[in-house]
N, C-alpha and C positions, 0 to 999 in steps of 0.2 A: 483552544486550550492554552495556546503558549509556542513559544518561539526558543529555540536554543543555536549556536553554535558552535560548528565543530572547524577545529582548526587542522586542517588533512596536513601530516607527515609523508615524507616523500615513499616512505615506501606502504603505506596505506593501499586499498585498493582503489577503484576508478569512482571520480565522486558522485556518477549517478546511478551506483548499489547503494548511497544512502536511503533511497526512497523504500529500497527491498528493506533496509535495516529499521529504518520506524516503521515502515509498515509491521513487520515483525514484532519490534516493541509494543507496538499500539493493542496489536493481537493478544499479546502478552497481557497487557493491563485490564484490556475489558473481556477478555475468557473467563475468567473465576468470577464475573458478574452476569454472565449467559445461562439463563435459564436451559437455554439449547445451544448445546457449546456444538455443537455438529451443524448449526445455520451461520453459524461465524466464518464467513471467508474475506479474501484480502483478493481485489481484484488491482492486476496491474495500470497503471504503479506506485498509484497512490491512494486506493480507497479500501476503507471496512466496509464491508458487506453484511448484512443481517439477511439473512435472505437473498430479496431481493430490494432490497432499501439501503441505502448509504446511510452509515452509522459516523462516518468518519471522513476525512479528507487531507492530506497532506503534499507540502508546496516545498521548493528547494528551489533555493537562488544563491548562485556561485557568484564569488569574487575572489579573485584573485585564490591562494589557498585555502577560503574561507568559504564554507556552505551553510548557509541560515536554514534551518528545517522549520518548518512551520506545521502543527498541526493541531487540526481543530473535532475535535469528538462534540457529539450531541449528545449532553448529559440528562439534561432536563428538557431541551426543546429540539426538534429539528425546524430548519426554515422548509418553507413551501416551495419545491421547485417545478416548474412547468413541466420538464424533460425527465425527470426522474421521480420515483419516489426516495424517500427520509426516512427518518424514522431515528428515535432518542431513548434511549436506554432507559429513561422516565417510561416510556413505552411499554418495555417490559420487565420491569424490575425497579426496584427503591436506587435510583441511583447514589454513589458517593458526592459528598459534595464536593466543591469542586479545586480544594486545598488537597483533600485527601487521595483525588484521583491524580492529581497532579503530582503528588509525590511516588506514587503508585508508577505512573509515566516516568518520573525521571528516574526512578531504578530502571526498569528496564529496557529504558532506551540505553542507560549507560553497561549495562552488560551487552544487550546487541552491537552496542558499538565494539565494545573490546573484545569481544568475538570477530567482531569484522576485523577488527587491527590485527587480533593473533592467530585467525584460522583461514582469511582472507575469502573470496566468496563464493568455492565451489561449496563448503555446508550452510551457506548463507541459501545461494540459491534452492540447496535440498529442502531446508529445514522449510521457505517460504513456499515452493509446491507441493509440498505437505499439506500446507493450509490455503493456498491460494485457489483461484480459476479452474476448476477440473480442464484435463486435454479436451478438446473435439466441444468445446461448449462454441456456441454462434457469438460470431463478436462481429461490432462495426467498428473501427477506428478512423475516427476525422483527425488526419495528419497535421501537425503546424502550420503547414501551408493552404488547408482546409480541402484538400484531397479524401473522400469517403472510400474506406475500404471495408469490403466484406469477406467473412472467410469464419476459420475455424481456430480458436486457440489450441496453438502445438506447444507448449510449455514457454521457456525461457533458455536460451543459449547461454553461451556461457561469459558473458559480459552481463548476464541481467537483463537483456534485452526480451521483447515479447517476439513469440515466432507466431504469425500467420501465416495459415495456411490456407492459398487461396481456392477457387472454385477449380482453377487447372491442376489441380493437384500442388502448385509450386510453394514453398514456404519462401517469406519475408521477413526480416527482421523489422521491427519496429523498436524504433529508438526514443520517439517520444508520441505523443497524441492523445486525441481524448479518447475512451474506448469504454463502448457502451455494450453492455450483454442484452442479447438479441433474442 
């Protein structure tokens, strides 16, 4: 879909709640175009979910004060992936094209953000487990350093991080990884 940048101020919050924060907007823009707006969830920490199909996907690369958001929605097509299903809002519905979704995205990334900046992000996290991961769903996350874990999603802590909960009962923070619903 498009690339933006946001230029963090020092008292901003920590820069990797921007993933919670497009996530959120993203949520925002294709809700009023979901036939079944209750199959709409935001799995951590960076995908739309239609079910069980990726509708969406979104990247963040820091420099220096500066964090690139990149995110990409399936308007018309999803690609083919081996490990996952897709799936493109052509799918289920007439989607917008892709001028008019796009405007549609930068309003409501731009309110998510200024909520982020002036409420900072203990209602960021609320508002995204509202819509995200239910608790206790099975999750696998392969770690950065390609560590497979298995356990149970416990929500989000309070940095935005995902809490796994393992087989021992112990819960973990997870701070980045791929993370796959099981």
């Amino acid at each position: 879909m498009g690339s933006t940048v946001v230029h963090r101020a020092g008292t901003d919050p920590i820069a990797a709640t921007l993933a919670l924060v497009a996530g959120l907007a993203v949520y925002e823009a294709v809700l009023p175009l979901c036939p079944d707006p209750l199959a709409l969830r935001l799995k951590w920490p960076n995908d739309l979910m239609m079910g069980d199909a990726k509708l969406c996907g979104i990247l963040l690369e820091g420099e220096g004060k500066a964090v690139v958001v990149g995110i990409g929605v399936n308007l018309v097509q999803a690609p083919q992936l081996p490990d996952r299903k897709t799936l493109a809002l052509a799918d289920i519905t007439t989607p917008p094209s892709r001028d008019e979704f796009a405007k549609r995205l930068s309003a409501t990334f731009a309110t998510e953000l200024e909520r982020w900046r002036t409420f900072g992000i203990d209602p960021l996290i609320r508002r995204w487990t509202a819509v995200g991961t239910p608790e206790d769903t099975a999750v696998i996350v392969q770690e950065p350093g390609g560590e497979l874990l298995s356990g149970r999603f416990a929500g989000l802590d309070p940095a935005g991080n995902m809490r796994l909960r393992l087989e021992d009962g112990s819960v973990r923070a997870i701070h980045a990884g791929d993370v796959t619903l099981d």
